[in-house]
N, C-alpha and C positions, 0 to 999 in steps of 0.2 A: 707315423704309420701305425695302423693295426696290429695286435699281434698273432699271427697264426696266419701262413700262406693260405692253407685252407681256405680259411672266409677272405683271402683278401680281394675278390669278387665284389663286396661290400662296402669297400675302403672311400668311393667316391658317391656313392651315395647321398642322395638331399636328406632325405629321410636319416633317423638316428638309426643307426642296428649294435643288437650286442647278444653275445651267446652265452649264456648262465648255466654252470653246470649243475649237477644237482644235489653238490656240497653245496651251494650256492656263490661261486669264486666266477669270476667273469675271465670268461676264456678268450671274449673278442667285444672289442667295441673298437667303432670307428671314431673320424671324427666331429661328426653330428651328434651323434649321442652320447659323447665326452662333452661338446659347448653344451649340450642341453639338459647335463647332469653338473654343469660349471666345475667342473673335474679334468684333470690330467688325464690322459690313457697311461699315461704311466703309473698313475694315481690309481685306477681300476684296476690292472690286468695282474692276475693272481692275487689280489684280495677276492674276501667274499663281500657281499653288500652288505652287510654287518658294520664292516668293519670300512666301508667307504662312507655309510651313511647309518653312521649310531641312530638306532631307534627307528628302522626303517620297519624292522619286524614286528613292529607295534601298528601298521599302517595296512589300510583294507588293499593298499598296491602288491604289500609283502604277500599277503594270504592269498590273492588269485595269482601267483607267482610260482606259491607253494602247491597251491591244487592244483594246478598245470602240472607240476614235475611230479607231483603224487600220482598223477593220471595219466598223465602223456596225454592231456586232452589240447585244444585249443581256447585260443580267448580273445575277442575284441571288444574295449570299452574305452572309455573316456577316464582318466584319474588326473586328482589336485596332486602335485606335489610341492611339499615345503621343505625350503633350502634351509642352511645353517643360521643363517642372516633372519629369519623368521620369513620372508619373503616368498612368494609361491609363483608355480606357474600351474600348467594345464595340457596335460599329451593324451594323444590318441593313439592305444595300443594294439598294438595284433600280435599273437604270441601261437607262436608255431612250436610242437615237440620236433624232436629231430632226436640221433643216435646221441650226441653229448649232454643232451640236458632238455634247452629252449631256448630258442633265438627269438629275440623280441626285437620288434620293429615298431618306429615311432615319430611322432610326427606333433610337431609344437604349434597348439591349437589357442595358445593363452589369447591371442589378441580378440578374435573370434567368441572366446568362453567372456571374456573383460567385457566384449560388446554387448552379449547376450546378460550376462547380469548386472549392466550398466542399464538395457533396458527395463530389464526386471524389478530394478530397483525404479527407475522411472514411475513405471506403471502400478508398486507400491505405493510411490507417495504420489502418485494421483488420486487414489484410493483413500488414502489418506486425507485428503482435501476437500473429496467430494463424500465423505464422512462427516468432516469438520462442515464444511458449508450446509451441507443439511441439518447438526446440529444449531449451529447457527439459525435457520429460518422456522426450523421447527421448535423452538421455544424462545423466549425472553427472560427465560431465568440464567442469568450471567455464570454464575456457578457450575449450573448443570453445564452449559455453553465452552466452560475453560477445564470442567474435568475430563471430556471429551476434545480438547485439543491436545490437553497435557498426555490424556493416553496414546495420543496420535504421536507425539513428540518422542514421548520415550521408546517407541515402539518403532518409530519408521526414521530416530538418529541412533537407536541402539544404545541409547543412556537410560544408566540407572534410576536416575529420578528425575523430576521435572516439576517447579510449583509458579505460580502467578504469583505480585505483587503489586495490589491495586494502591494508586494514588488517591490519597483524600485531602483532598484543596482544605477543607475544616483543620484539621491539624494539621498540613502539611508533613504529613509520612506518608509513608511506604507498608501498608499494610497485606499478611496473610489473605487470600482471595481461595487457592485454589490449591492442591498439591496430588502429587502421585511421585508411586516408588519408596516412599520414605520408611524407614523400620520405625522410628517413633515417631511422634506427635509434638515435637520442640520445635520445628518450623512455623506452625500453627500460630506460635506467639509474637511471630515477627512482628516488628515497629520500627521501620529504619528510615531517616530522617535522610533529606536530598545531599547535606555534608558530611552524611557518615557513610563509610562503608563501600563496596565494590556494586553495589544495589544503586545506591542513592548515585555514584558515579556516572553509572550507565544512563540513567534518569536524567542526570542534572547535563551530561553533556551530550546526550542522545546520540549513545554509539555504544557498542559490542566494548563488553568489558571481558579480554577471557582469562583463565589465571590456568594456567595448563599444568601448575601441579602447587597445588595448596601449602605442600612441606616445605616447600620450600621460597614459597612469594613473603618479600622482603616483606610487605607490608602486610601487618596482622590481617587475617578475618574477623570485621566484629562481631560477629553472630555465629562463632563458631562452638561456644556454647550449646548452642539450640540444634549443634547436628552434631552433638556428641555422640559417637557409637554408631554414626551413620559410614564412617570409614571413606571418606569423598576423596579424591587426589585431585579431579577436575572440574573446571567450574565454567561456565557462560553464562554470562549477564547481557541480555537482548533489552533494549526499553521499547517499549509499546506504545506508537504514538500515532494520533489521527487526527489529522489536519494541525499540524506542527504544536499541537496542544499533547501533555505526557499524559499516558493513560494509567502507565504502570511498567512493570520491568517483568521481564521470563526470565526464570532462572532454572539451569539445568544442570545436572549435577554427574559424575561417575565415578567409579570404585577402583579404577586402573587410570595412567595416562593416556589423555585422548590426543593425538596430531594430525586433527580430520584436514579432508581436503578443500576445496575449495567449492566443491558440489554440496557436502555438507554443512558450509556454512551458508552459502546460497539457502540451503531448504532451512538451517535453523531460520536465516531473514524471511523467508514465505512464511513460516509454521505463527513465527512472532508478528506478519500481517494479518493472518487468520486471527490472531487471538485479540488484536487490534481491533480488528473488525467486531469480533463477538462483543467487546466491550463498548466499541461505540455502538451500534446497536441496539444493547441492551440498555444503557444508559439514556439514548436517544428514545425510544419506547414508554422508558418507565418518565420521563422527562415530559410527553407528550401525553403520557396518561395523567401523569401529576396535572396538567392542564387541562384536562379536558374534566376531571374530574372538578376543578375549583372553576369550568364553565358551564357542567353542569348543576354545581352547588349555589352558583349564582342565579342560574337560567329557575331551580326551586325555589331560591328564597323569593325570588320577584312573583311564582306563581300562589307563592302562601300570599304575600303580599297582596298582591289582585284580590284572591279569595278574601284576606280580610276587608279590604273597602269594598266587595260586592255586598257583604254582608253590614253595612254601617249603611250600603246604600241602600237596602233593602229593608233595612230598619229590623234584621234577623236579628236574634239570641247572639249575643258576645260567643265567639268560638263556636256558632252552629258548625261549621263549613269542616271545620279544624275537626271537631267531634263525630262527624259521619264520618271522615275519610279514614280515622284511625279505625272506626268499628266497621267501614268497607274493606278494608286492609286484610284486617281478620276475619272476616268471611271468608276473602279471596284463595287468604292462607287455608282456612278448612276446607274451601272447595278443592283445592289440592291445586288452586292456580299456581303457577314458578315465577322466582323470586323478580326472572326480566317483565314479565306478562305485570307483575305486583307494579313495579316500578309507574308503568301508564295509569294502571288504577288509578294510585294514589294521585297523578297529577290529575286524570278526568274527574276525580269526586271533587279536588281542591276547586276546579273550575265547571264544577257542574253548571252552575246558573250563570256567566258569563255571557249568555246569549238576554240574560234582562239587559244589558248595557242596551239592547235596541228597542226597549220597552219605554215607553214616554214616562215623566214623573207621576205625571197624573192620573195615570195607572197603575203604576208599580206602588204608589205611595196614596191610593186610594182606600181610607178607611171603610168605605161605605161597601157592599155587596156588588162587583160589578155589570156592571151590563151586558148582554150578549156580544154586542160587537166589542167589549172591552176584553172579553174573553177570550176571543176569537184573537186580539194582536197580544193577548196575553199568552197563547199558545202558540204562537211563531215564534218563540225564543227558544225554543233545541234549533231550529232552523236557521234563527241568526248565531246562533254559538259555534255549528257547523259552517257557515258562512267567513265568522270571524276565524276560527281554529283549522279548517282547512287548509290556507295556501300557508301554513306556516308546518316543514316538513315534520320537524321533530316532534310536533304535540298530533300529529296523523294518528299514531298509535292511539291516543288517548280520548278519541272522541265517540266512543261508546255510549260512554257515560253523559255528557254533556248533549247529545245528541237522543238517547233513548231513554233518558231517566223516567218521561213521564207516561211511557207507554205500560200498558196494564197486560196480563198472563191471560185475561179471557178476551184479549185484543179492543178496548174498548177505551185505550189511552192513548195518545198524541207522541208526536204528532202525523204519527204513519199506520196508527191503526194494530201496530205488528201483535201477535199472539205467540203465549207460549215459547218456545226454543228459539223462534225466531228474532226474537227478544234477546240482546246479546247479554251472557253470562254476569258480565261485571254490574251490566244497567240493572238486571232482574236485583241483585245481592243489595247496590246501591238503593235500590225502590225503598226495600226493607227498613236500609237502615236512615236513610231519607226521615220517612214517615215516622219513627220509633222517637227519633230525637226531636222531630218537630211536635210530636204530642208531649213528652214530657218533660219540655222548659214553660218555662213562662214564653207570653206573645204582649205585644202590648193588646189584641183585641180578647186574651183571654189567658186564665192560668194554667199551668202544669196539669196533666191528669196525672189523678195515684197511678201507679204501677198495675195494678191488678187491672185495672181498666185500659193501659194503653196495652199490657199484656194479651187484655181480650182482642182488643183493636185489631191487632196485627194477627192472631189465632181468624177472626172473622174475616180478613181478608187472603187466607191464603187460598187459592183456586181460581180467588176471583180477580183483585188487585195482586196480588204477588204467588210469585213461582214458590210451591207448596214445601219443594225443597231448599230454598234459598226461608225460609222459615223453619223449617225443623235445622239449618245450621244456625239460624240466628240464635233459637232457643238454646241449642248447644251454647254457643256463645257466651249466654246469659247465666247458662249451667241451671238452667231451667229442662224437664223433660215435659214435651209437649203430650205425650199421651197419656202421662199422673196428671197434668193440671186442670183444677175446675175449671 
């Protein structure tokens, strides 16, 4: 029973009640808020809360306890309380003055508060994931990719530190990838081989290695060198693995003993798929760029290729074809073209004349002056080059050039006539440098001209064969200035 007839009114109550006087000594509690203080009422009644619960008076419960009896005012709120056991629960209070002190009334809301920050935490580490996931899509740099889980890690399991440990099939370790948390930089050095260590464990048998307090696991840490002064007590070891292949091991670390639940080791197995994933991805990326670069390395060397036996077939200058495209190149570069736009250049100068393959020998390989009508199937070759270079996607971009080289700036070149602007940028540059090197090599129908004279050459045709400005860069080029020269 309660003590004090007075309140025994209260005695059967669901609710807790208790009367606090305002020495603070408990005048009445029943038996709800005796089970809900895990107390005796005999334990309560004539002590003060002091001295029922050392260190209460340190607690934001005491203090709105205290300004109620300082006030005679009233108060309803929600408070955490933690038992001796470190163990806590959650009440909802109402605290009425009265002539003795304050009676407080209360009501055990733990299970209701457990569900509400059961969800809370939920919808954290969903937060969390859909952080990690977007880091993930929005780059391929792996690094970036796993410092951005690792933040997520530490942050949404409440551990100290957290680093990655990527697999390198070349040496067969366990190398430094990623890290967060750490006070120094001796993790960084890590090298741990698949038989060594609580790392290579996790690795080697693909499974949660956890070592719940450091000081005391029979078997050494071998890398505990390298987290001298980091002060760790707990340790998980997660391996990282996609499609039953090891990608690498998570490792997470804390400064106190950890004894998570079973919700938290669930999210560390999610957090350590996220990181899975980053890695295969990014690996998978750079994997398939490594390829496509060595398809497009090969897709170039076969169009230099071509270029040189157009030119053996054409009975050109050794390295004509090779020699324009590097001085069209740098044109493109001072006309301020980017370096993706440069890239088709370069392939349309290599295969500028491409479109002779449709020219007969007996014209292409004609000493003599040609004929009209020789001319005439001598000038449908941008048309068969565009013929030939069209249905194939990748060289689309590049047909500018093989297509427009021979049309002239006061519209009076082939094979469409076009003028001026209309004249695509790369063809005009290409014209230039076209012409330039075809006057000064040797031909077999005639030799080199000096400089000065093919210099005039190209000065005489700007306005009329070439775009005015695609010559004052070429001169640049040359490091000649067009308006000093005779």
């Amino acid at each position: 029973m309660a003590g004090g007839s007075k309140f025994s009114v209260f005695d059967h109550l669901l609710e807790g009640c208790q009367v606090i006087s305002f020495d603070y000594h408990y005048l009445y509690v029943n038996d709800a808020a005796a089970r809900q203080g895990r107390k005796a009422i005999h334990e309560l009644l004539g002590k003060t809360m002091m001295e029922a619960y050392p260190g209460i008076e340190d607690t934001p419960l005491f203090a709105t306890i205290k300004s109620c009896l300082l006030g005679h005012t009233a108060a309803e709120f929600e408070s955490e309380f933690t038992y001796a056991d470190g163990s806590t629960g959650w009440f909802l209070l109402k605290m009425e003055p009265i002539l003795e002190g304050l009676i407080i009334l209360s009501i055990d809301i733990s299970e209701r508060k457990q569900a509400e920050l059961g969800v809370k935490d939920q919808l954290h580490r969903l937060r969390a994931l859909r952080e990690i996931d977007l880091a993930i899509i929005n780059t391929t740099d792996v690094t970036f990719a796993l410092q951005r889980v690792l933040e997520n890690v530490t942050e949404s399991l409440g551990v100290d530190a957290a680093d990655v440990l990527l697999w390198d099939p070349a040496s067969h370790r366990l190398r430094f990838a990623a890290g967060c948390g750490f006070r120094g930089r001796g993790i960084e050095q890590t090298e741990a081989k698949l038989e060594d260590g609580h790392a290579g464990r996790a690795a080697r048998e693909q499974r949660r290695v956890e070592i719940r307090d450091l000081r005391v696991n029979q078997n050494p840490f071998l890398r505990i060198g390298l987290i001298s002064g980091e002060d760790f007590v707990s340790a998980y070891f997660e391996p990282l693995v996609a499609q039953g292949e090891i990608l690498g091991v998570l490792e997470v670390y804390h400064r106190s003993r950890l004894d998570p639940d079973a919700d938290w080791l669930d999210f560390l197995d999610t957090l350590a798929g996220e990181a899975s994933i980053a890695i295969d991805s990014a690996q998978l990326f750079n994997n398939l760029k490594r390829s496509n670069d060595d398809l497009v390395g090969a897709y170039d060397t076969t169009i230099e290729g071509w270029s040189r036996a157009l030119d053996l077939r054409d009975k050109e200058t050794e390295g004509h074809t090779l020699r324009v495209t590097e001085v069209t190149v740098a044109l493109a570069r001072l006309a301020g073209m980017s370096e993706a736009q440069i890239v088709h250049v370069r392939r349309g100068a290599l295969l500028h004349d491409i479109g002779k393959m449709g020219v007969p020998d007996h014209i292409l390989l004609k000493p003599d002056q040609l004929t009209e009508d020789e001319w005439e199937k001598m000038r449908r070759h941008p048309g068969f080059a565009y013929d030939l270079l069209h249905p194939i996607e990748y060289l689309r971009p590049a047909l500018a050039i093989p297509r427009f080289h021979h049309e002239r700036w006061d519209g009076t070149g082939y094979p469409d006539g076009l003028a001026g602007d209309a004249i695509p940028l790369e063809a005009r540059l290409f014209a230039v440098a076209d012409v330039w090197d075809a006057v000064t090599h040797d031909r077999p129908y005639r030799p080199a001209w000096p400089e000065d004279d093919a210099i005039q050459h190209i000065r005489d045709g700007s306005g009329n064969h070439f775009d005015p400005q695609a010559v004052e860069l070429f001169f640049h080029f040359l490091g000649q200035d067009q308006r000093h020269a005779a």
